[in-house]
C-alpha positions in Angstrom: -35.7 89.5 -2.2 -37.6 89.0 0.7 -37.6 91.4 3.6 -38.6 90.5 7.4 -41.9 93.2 7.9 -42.5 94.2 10.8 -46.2 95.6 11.9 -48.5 96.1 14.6 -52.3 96.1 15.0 -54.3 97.3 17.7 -56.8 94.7 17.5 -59.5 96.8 19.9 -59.0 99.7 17.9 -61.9 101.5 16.3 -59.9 101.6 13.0 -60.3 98.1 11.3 -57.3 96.0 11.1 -56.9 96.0 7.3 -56.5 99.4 7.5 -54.6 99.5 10.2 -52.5 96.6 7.7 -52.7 99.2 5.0 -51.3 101.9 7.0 -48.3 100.4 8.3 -47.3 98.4 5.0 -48.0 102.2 3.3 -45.6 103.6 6.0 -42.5 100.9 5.3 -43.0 101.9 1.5 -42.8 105.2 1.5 -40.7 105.2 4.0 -38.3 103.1 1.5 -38.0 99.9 4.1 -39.8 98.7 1.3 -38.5 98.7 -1.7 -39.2 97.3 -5.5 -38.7 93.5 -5.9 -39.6 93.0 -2.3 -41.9 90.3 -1.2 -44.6 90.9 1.6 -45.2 87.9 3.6 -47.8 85.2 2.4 -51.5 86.4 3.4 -51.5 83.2 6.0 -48.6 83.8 7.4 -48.7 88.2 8.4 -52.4 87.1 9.1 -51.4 84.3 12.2 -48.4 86.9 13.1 -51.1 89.5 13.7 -53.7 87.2 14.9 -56.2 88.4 11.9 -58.3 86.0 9.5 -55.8 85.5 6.0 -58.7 87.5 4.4 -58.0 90.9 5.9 -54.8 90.8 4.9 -55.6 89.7 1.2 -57.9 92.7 1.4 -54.8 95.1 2.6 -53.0 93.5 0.1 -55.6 94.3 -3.1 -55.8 97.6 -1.7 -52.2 98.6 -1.9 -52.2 96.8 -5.2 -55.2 99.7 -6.3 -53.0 102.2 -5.5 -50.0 100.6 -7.3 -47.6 99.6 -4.2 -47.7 96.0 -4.5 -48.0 93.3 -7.7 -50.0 90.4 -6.3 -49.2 86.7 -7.8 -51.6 84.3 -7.7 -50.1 81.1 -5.7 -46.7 83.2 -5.2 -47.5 86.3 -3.3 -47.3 90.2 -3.2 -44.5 91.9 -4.0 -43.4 95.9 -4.4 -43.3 97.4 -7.1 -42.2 100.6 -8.8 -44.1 103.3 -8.3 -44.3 106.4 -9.7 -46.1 109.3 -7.3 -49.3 110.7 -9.5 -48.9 114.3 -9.2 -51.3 115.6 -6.4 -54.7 116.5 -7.4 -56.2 119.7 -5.7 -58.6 117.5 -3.9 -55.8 115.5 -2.4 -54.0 118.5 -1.3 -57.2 119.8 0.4 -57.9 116.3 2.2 -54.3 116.6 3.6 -54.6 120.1 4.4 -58.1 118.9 6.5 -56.7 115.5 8.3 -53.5 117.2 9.4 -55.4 120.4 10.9 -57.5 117.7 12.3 -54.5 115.9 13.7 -53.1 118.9 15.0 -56.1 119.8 17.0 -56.6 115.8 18.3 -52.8 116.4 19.6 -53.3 120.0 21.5 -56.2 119.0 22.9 -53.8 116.5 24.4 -51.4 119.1 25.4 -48.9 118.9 23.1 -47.4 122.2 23.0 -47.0 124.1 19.2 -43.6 123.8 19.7 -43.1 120.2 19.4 -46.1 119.9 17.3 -43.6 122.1 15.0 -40.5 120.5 15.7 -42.4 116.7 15.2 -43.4 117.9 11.4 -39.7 119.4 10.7 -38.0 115.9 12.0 -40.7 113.4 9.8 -40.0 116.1 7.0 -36.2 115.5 7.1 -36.1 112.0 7.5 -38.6 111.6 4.2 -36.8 114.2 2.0 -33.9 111.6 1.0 -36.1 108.6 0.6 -38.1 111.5 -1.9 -34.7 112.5 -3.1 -33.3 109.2 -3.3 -36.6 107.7 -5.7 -36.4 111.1 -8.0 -32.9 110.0 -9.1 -33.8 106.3 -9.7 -36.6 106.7 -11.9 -34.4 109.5 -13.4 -32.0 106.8 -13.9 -34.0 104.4 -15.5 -35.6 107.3 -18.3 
């Protein structure tokens, strides 16, 4: 099944625009807009809807493929796959513990108070818990 995927790039962003590709395609699949069987658009086509070269968005593409997200088919496209989450490695946690202190202090420096820094996490934490919870009992379903 196809799904209508809807991104946005910044295109005079410091942060390159496959990454900014990555990003947003990694957001819609954990996020569970994507889901298994899916197929992305064609590299020609997401790259004229986000004014980008086909290339960086073969490159997004290979990279979520890396990581498992996506199966690419040559002459008939990316689609999602199921993923199983690798189990956190302590480096991982450590990166995450350092880019979301990081993020934290980007965002008071901007004035955002610690109470809606706070109440922020607790509302993104609730909304992914039943996509989590939702993906345990499939692939608990399929064993």
């Amino acid at each position: 099944m196809s799904r209508a995927v809807t991104l946005q790039i910044d295109l005079s962003s410091a942060t390159p625009a496959y990454r900014q590709i990555v990003d947003g395609l990694r957001t819609l699949l954990v996020s569970g807009e994507l889901r298994p069987g899916d197929a992305l658009p064609t590299v020609r086509s997401l790259g004229l809807d986000l004014g980008v070269h086909f290339s960086t968005v073969a490159e997004a593409y290979r990279t979520l493929s890396e990581e498992g997200w996506l199966e690419l088919k040559r002459h008939h496209g990316a689609f999602v796959t199921e993923r199983r989450s690798p189990a956190p490695s302590p480096e991982m946690r450590a990166e995450f513990s350092t880019k979301l202190r990081q993020l934290i202090a980007q965002v008071r420096a901007g004035g955002l108070s610690t109470e809606v820094i706070g109440g922020e996490l607790r509302k993104l934490a609730g909304e992914l818990a039943p996509v989590f919870k939702v993906a345990a009992e499939e692939s608990k379903q399929k064993i």
